[in-house]
C-alpha positions in Angstrom: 18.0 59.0 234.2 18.0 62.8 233.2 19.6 64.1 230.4 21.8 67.2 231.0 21.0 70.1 228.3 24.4 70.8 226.9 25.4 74.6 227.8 24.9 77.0 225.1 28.3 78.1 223.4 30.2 81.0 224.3 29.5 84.1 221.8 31.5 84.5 218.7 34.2 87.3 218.9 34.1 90.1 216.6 36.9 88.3 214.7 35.5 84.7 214.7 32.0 86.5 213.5 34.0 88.0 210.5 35.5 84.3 209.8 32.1 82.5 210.2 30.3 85.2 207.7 33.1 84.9 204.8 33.3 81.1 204.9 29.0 81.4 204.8 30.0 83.6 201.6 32.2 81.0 200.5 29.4 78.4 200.4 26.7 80.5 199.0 29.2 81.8 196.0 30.1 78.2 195.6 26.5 76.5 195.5 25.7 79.2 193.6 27.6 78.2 191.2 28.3 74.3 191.1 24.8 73.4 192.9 25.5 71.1 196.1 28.3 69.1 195.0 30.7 72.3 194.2 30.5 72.8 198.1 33.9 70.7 199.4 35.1 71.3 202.6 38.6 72.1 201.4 38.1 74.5 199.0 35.3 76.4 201.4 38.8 76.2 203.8 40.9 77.8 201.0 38.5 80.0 199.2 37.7 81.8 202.9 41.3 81.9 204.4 41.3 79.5 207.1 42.5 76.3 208.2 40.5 73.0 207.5 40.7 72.2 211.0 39.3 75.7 211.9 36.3 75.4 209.3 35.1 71.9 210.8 35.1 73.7 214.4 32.8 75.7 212.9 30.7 73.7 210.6 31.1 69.8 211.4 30.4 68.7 208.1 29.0 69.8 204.7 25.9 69.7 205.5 26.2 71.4 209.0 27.2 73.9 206.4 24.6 74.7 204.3 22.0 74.4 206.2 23.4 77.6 208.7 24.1 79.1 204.2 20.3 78.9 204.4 19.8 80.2 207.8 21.9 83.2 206.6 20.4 83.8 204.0 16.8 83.6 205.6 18.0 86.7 207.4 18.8 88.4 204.9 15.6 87.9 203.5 14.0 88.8 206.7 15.7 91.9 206.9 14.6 93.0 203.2 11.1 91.9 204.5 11.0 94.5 207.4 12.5 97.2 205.0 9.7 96.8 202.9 6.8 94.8 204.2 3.8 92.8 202.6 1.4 95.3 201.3 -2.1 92.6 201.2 -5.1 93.4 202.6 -5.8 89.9 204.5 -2.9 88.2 206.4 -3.4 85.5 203.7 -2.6 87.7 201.3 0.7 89.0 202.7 1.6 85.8 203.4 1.4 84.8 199.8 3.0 87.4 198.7 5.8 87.2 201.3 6.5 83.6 200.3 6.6 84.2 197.2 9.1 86.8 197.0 11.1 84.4 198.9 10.4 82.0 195.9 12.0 84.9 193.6 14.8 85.2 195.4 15.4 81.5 195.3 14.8 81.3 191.9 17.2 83.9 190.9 19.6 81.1 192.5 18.3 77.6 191.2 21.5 76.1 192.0 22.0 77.8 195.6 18.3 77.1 196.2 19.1 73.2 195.7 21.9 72.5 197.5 20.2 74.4 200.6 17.2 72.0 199.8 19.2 69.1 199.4 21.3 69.6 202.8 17.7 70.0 204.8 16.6 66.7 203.3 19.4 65.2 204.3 20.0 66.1 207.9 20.2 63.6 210.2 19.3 64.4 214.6 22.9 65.7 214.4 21.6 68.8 212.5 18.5 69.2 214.2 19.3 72.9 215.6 20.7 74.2 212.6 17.3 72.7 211.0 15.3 73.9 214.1 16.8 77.5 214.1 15.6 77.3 210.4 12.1 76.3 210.6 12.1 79.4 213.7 13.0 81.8 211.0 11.0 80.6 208.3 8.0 80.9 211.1 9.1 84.6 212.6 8.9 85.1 208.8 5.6 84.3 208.1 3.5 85.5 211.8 5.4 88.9 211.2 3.5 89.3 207.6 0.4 87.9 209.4 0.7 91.0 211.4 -1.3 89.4 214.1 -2.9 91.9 217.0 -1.6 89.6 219.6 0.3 86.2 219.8 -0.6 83.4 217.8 -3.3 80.6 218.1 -2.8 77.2 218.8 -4.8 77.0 215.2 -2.8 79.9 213.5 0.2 78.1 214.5 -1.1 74.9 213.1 -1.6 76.7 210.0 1.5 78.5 210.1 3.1 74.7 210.1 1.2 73.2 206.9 1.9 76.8 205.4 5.9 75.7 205.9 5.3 72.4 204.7 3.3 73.5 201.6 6.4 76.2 200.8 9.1 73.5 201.3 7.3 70.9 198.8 6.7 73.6 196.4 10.5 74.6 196.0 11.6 70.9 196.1 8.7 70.2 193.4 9.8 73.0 191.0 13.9 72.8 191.6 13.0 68.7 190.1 11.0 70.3 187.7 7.8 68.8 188.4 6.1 72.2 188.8 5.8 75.4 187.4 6.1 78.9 189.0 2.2 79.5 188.6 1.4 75.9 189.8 3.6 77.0 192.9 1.8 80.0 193.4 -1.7 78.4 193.2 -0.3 76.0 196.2 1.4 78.6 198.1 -1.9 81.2 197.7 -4.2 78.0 198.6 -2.5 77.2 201.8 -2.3 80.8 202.7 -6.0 80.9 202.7 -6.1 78.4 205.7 -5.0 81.6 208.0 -9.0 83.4 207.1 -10.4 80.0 208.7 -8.4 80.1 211.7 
């Protein structure tokens, strides 16, 4: 028995692209703020002018939610990457130091940063583009400060994965206070230095 791919969606209208980036606001301003638990469906409805109804079309539940907050704000990130790039003389090195101005960002946002955190932990199958489309970004970011000649190894992309891995358990580690931002940085720079070997 095949399973049919469902169809992509159509694109988002000019006006349904406005809606979808102010209720993204809504949930960043309000993580920001309260941490994962001040993001309610209702008030993200109120606070960005739309009907519940309308919001869950959009985002099917909380978590749906802010896990596409942390998509957004990955390319916003990735646009002030490409404005001003990495300036290391190995790709290790501008890996590093990509991830951890990504760190810096996050940290200016501890609460933000955690509720983002939180939702990718707890995803479930039914999140698994959102989380995929993540993961994607969080890659694009990292080969584009590798600033490879040509496409990517089988091994480069292997170490692009533990790279991710090591970045993700570094944030979770110090938003639980577990580690410091140097300890972060030694494990951040140490997995960078798997790119030299590939």
């Amino acid at each position: 028995m095949t399973v049919e791919a469902k169809p992509a969606p159509p694109p988002l209208t000019e006006r349904q692209e406005a809606r979808r980036r102010r209720i993204l606001h809504t949930s960043a301003r309000l993580a920001g703020r309260g941490g994962f638990d001040a993001v309610q469906m209702r008030e993200v409805a109120e606070s960005s002018g739309v009907a519940l109804g309308t919001l869950y079309r959009y985002f099917p539940s909380k978590i749906h939610l802010l896990v596409a907050t942390m998509q957004d704000q990955l390319e916003h990130l990735h646009g002030t990457l490409r404005k001003r790039p990495p300036a290391g003389e190995s790709a290790a090195e501008r890996v590093a130091e990509t991830l951890m101005r990504a760190f810096r960002a996050l940290q200016r946002e501890p609460q933000l940063a955690d509720a983002m955190v939180r939702a990718l932990t707890f995803a479930d199958r039914s999140v698994s583009p959102e989380v995929d489309t993540v993961s994607r970004q969080t890659t694009a970011i990292i080969l584009e400060a590798m600033n490879l000649p040509g496409p990517p190894t089988p091994e480069q992309l292997a170490a692009v994965r533990v790279i991710e891995h090591t970045w993700h358990s570094a944030l979770i580690t110090w938003l639980s206070g577990r580690a410091s931002i140097a300890r972060v940085r030694i494990d951040i720079e140490t997995a960078c230095r798997l790119i030299d070997r590939t």
